[in-house]
Backbone as XML, in Angstrom:
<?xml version="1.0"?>
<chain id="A" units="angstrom">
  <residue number="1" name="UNK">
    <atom name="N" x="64.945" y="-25.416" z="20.116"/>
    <atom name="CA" x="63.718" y="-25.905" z="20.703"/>
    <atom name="C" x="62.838" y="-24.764" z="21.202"/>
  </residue>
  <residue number="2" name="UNK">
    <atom name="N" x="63.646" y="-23.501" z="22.152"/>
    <atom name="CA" x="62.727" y="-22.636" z="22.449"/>
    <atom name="C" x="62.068" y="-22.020" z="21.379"/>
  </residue>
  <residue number="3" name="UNK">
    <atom name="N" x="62.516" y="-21.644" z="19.954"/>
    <atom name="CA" x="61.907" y="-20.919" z="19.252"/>
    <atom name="C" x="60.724" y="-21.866" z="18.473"/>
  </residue>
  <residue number="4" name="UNK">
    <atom name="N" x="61.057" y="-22.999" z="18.598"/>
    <atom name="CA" x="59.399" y="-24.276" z="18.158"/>
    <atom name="C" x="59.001" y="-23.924" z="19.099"/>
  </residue>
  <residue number="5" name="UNK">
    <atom name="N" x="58.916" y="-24.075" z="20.799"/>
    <atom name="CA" x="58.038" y="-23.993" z="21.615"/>
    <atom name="C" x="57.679" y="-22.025" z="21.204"/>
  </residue>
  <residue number="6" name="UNK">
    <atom name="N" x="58.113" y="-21.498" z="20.712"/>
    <atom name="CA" x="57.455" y="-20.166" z="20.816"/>
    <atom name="C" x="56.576" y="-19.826" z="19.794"/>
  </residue>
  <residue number="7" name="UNK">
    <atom name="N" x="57.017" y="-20.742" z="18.610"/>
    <atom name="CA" x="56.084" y="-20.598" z="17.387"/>
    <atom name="C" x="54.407" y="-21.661" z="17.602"/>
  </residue>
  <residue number="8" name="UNK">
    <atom name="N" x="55.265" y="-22.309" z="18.132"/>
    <atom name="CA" x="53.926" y="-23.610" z="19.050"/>
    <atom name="C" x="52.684" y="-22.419" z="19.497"/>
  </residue>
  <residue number="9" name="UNK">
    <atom name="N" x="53.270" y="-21.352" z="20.751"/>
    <atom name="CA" x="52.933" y="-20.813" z="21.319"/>
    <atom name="C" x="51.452" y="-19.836" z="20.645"/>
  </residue>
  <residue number="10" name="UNK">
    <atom name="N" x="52.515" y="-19.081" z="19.570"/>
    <atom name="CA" x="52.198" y="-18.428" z="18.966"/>
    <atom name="C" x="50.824" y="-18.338" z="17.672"/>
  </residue>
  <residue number="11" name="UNK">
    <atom name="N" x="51.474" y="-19.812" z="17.625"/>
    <atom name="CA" x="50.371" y="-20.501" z="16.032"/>
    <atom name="C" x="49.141" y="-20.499" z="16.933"/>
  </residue>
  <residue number="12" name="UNK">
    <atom name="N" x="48.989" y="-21.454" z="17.840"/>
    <atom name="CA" x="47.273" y="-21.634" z="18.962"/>
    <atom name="C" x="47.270" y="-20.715" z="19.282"/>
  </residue>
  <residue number="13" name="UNK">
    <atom name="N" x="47.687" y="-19.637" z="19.571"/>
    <atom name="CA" x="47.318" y="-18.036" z="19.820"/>
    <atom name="C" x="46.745" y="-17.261" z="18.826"/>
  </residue>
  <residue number="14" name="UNK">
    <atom name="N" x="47.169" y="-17.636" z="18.097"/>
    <atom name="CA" x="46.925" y="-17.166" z="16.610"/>
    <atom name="C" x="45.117" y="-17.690" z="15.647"/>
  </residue>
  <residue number="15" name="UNK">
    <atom name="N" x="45.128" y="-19.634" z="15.899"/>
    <atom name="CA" x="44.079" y="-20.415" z="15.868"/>
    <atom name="C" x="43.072" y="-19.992" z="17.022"/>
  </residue>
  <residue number="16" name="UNK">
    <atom name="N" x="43.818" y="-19.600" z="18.320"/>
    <atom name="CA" x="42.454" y="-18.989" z="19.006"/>
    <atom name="C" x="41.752" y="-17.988" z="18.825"/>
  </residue>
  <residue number="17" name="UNK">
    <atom name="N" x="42.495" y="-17.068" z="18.525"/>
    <atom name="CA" x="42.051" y="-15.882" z="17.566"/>
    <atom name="C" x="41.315" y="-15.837" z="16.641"/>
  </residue>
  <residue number="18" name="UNK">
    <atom name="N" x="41.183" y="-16.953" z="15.466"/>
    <atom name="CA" x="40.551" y="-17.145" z="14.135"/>
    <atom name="C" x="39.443" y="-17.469" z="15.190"/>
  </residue>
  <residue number="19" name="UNK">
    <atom name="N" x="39.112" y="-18.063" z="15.874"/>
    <atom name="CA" x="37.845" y="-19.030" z="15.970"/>
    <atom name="C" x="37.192" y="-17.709" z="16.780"/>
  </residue>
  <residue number="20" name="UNK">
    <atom name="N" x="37.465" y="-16.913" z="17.214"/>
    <atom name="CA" x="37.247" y="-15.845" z="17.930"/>
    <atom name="C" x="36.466" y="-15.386" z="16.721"/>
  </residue>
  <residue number="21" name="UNK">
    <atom name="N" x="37.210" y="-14.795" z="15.714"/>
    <atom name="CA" x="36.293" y="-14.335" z="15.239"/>
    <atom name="C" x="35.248" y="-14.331" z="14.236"/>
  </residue>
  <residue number="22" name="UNK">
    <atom name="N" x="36.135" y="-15.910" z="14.258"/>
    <atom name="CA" x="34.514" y="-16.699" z="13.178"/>
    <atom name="C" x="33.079" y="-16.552" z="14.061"/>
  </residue>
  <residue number="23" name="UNK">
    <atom name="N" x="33.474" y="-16.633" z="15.659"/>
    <atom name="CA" x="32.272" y="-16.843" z="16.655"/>
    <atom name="C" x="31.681" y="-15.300" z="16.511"/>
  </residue>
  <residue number="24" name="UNK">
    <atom name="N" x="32.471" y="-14.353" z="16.204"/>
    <atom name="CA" x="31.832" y="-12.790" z="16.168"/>
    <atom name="C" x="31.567" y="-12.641" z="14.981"/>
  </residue>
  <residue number="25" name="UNK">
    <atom name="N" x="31.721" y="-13.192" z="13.969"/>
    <atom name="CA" x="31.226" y="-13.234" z="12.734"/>
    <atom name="C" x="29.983" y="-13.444" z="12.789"/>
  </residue>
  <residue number="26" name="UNK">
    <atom name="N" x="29.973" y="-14.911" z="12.934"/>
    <atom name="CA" x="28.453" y="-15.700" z="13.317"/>
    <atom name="C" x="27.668" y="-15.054" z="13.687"/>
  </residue>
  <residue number="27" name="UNK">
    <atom name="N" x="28.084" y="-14.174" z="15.437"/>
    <atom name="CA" x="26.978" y="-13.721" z="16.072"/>
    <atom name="C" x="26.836" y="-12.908" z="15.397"/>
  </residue>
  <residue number="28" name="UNK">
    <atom name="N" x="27.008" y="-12.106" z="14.066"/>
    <atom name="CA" x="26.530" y="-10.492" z="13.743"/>
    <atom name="C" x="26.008" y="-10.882" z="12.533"/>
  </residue>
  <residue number="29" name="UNK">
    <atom name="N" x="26.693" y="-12.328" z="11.707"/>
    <atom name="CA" x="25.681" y="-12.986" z="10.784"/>
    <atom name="C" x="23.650" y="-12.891" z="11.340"/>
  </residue>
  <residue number="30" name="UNK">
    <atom name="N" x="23.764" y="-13.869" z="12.341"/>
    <atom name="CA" x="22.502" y="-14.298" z="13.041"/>
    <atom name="C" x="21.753" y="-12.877" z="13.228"/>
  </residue>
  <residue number="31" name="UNK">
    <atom name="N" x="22.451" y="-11.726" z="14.004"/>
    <atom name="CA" x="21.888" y="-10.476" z="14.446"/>
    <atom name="C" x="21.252" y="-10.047" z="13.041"/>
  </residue>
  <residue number="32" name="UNK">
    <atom name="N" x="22.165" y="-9.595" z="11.880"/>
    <atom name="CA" x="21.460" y="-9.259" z="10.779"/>
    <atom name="C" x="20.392" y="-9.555" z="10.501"/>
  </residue>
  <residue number="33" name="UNK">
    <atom name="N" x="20.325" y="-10.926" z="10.531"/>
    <atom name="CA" x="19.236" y="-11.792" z="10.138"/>
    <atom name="C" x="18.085" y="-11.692" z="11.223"/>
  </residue>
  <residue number="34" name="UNK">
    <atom name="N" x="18.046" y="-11.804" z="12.272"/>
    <atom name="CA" x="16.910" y="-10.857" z="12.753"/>
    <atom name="C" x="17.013" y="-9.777" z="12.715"/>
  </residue>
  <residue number="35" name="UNK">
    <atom name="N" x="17.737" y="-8.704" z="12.467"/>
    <atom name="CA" x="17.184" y="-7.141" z="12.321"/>
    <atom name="C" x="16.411" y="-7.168" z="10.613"/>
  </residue>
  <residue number="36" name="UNK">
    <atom name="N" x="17.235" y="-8.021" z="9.541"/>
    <atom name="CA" x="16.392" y="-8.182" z="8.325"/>
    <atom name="C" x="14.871" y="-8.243" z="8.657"/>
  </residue>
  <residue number="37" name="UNK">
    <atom name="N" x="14.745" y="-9.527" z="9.435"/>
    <atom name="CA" x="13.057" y="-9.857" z="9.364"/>
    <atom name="C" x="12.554" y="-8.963" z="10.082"/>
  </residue>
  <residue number="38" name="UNK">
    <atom name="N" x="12.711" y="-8.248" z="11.802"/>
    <atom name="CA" x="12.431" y="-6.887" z="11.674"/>
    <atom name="C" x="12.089" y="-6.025" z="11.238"/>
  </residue>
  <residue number="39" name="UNK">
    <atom name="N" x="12.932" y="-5.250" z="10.057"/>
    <atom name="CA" x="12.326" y="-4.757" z="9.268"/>
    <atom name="C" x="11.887" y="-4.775" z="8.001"/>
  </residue>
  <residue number="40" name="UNK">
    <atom name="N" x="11.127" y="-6.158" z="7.701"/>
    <atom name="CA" x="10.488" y="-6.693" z="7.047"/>
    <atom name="C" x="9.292" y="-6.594" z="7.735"/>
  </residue>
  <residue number="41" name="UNK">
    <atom name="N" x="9.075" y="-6.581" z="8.912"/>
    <atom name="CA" x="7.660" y="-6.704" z="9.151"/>
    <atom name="C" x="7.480" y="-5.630" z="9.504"/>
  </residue>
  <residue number="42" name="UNK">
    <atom name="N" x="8.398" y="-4.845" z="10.052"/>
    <atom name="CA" x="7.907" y="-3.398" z="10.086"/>
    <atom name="C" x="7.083" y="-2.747" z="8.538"/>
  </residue>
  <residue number="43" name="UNK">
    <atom name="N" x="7.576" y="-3.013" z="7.627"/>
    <atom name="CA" x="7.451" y="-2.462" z="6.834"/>
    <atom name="C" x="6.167" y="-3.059" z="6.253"/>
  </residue>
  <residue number="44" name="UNK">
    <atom name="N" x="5.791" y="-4.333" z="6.338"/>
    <atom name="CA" x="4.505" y="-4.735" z="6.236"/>
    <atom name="C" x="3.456" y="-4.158" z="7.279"/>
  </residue>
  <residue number="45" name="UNK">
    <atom name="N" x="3.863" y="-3.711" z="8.617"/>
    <atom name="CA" x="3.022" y="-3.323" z="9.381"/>
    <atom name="C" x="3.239" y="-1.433" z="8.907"/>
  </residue>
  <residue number="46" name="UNK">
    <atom name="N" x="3.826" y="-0.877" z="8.164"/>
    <atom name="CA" x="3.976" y="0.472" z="7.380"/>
    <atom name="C" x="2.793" y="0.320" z="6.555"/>
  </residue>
  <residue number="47" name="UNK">
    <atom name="N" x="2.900" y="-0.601" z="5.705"/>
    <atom name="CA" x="2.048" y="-0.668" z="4.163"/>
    <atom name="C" x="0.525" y="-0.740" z="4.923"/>
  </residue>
  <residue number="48" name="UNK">
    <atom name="N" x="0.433" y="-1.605" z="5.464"/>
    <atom name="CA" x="-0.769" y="-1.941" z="6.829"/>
    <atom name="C" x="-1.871" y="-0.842" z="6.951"/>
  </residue>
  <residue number="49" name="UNK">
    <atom name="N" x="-0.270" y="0.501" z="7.274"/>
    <atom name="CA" x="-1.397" y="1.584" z="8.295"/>
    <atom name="C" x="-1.293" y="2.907" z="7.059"/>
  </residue>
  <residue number="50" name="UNK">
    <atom name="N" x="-0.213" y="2.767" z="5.597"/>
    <atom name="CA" x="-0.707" y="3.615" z="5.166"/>
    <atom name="C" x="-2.188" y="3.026" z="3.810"/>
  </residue>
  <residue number="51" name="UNK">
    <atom name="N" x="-2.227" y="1.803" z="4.005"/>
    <atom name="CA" x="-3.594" y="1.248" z="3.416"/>
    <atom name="C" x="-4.795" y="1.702" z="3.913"/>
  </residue>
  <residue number="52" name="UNK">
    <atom name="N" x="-4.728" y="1.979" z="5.654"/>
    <atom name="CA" x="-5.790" y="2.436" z="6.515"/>
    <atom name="C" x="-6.065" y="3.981" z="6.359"/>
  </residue>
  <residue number="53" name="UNK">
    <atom name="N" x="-5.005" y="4.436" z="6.459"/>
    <atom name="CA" x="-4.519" y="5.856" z="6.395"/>
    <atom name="C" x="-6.010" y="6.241" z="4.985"/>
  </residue>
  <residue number="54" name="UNK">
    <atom name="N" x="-5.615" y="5.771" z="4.114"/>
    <atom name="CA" x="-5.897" y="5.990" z="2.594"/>
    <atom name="C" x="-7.620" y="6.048" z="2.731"/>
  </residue>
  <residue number="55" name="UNK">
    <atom name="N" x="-7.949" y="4.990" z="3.423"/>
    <atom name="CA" x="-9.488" y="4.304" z="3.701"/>
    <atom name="C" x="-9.834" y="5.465" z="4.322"/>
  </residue>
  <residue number="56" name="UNK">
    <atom name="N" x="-9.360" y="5.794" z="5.376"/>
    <atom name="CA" x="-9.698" y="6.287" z="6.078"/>
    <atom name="C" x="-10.049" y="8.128" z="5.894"/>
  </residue>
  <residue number="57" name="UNK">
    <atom name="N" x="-9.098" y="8.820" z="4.740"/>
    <atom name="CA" x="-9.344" y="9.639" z="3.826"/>
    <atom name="C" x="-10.052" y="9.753" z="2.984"/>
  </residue>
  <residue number="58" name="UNK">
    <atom name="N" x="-10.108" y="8.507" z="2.389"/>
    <atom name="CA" x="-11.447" y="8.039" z="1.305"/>
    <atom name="C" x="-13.147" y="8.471" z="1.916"/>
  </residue>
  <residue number="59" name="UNK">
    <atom name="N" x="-13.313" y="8.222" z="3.220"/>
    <atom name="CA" x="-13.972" y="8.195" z="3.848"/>
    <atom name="C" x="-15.077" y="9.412" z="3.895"/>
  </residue>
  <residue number="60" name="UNK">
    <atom name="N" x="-14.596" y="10.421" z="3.980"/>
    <atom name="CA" x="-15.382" y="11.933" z="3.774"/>
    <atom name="C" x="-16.030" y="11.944" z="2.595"/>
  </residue>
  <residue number="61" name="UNK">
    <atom name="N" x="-14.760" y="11.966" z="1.323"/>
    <atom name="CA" x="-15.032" y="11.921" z="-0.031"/>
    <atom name="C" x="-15.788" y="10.802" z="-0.065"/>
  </residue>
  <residue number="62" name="UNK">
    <atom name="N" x="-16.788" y="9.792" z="0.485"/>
    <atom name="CA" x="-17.491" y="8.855" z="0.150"/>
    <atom name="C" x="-19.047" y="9.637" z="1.013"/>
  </residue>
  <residue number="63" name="UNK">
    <atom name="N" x="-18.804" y="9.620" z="2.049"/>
    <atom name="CA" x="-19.790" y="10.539" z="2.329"/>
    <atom name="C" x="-20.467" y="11.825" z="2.123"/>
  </residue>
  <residue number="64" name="UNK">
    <atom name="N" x="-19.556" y="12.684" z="1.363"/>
    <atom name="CA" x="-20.029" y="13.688" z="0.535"/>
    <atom name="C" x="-20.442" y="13.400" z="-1.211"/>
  </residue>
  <residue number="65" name="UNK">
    <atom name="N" x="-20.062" y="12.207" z="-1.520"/>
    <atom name="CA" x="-20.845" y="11.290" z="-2.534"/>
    <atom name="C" x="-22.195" y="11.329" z="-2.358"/>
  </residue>
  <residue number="66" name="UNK">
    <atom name="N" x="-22.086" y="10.407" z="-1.458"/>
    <atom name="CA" x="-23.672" y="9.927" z="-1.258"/>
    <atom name="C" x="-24.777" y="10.870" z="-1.246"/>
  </residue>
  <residue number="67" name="UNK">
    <atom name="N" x="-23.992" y="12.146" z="-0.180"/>
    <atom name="CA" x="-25.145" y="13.383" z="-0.240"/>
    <atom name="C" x="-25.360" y="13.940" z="-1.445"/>
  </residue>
  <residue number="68" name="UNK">
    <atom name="N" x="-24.574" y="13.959" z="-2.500"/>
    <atom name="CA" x="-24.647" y="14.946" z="-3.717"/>
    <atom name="C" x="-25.559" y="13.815" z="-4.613"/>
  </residue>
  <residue number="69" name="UNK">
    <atom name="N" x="-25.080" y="12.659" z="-4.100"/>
    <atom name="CA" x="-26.348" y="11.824" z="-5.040"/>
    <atom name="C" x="-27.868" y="11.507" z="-4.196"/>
  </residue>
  <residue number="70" name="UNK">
    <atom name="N" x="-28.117" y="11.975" z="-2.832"/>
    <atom name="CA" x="-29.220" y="12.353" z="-2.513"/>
    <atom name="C" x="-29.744" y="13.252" z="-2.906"/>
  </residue>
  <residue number="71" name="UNK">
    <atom name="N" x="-29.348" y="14.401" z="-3.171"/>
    <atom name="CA" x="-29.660" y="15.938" z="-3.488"/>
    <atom name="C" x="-29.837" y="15.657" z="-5.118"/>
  </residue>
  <residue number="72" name="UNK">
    <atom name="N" x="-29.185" y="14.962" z="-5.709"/>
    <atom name="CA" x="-29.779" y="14.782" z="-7.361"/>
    <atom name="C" x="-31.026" y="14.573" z="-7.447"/>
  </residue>
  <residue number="73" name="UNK">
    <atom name="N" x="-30.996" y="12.987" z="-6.496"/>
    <atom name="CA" x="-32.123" y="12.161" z="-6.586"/>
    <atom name="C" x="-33.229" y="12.940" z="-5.915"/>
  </residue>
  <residue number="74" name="UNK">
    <atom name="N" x="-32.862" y="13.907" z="-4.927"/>
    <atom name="CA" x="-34.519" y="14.589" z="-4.615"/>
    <atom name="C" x="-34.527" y="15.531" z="-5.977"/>
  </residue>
  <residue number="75" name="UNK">
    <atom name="N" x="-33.645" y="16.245" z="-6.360"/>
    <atom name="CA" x="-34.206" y="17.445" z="-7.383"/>
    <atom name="C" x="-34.802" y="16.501" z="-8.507"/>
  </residue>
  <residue number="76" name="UNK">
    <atom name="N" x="-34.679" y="15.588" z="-8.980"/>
    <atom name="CA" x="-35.242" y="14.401" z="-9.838"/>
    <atom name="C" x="-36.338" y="13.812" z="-9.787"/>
  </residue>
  <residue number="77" name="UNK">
    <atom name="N" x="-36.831" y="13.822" z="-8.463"/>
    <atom name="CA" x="-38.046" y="13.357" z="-8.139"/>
    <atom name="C" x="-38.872" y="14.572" z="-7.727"/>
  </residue>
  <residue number="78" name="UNK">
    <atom name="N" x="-38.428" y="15.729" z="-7.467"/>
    <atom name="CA" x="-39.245" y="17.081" z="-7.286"/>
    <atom name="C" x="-39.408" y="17.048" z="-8.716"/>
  </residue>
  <residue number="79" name="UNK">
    <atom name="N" x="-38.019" y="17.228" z="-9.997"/>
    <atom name="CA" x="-38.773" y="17.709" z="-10.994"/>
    <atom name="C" x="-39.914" y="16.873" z="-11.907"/>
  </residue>
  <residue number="80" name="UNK">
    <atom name="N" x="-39.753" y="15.141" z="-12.001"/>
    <atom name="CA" x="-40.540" y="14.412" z="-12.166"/>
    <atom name="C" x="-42.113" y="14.823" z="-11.280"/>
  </residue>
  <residue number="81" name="UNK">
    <atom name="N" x="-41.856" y="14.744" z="-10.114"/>
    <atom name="CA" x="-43.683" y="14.740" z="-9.384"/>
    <atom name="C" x="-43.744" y="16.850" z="-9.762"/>
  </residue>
  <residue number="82" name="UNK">
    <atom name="N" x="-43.297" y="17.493" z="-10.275"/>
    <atom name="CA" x="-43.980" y="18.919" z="-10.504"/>
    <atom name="C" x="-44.522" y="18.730" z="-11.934"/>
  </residue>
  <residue number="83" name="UNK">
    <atom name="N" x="-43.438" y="17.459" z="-12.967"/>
    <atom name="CA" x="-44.097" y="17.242" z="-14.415"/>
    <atom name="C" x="-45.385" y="16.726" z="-14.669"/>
  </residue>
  <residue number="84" name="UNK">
    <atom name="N" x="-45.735" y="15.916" z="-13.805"/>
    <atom name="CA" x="-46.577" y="14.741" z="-13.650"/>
    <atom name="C" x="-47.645" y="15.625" z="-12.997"/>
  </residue>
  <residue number="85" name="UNK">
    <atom name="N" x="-47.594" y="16.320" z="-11.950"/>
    <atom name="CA" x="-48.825" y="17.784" z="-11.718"/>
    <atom name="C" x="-49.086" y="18.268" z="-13.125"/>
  </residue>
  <residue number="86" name="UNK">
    <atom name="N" x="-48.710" y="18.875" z="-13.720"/>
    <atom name="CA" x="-48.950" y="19.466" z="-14.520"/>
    <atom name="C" x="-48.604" y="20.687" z="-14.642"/>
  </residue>
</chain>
């Protein structure tokens, strides 16, 4: 009898254990799963700022555009109004 009552003992010691660590399973299941979406949005808020980043470089090179096509457009219209003088 003592060695049933010890295996008794032993087995729910054993079943408490499993459920133990199905419950620490779980919790590090769930954790993943928010650190996943985490950095999921990190990484959308990455793409975000190197989209801005880019614009924001673009930016010079758009303004030194414009001047080189001011400076056409005056030498174009100087050399047109000096043709048109005569």
């Amino acid at each position: 009898m003592k060695e049933m009552d010890d295996n008794d003992r032993r087995l729910a010691k054993a079943e408490d254990n499993i459920e133990t660590l199905y419950g620490k399973i779980n919790a590090l299941n769930a954790s993943q799963v928010r650190t996943e979406t985490t950095l999921e949005h990190l990484l959308v808020a990455i793409g975000r700022l190197e989209n801005a980043v880019e614009s924001l470089k673009a930016r010079p090179a758009d303004r030194w555009l414009k001047l080189v096509d001011l400076v056409v457009a005056a030498l174009v219209a100087a050399a047109v109004a000096y043709f048109l003088r005569g």
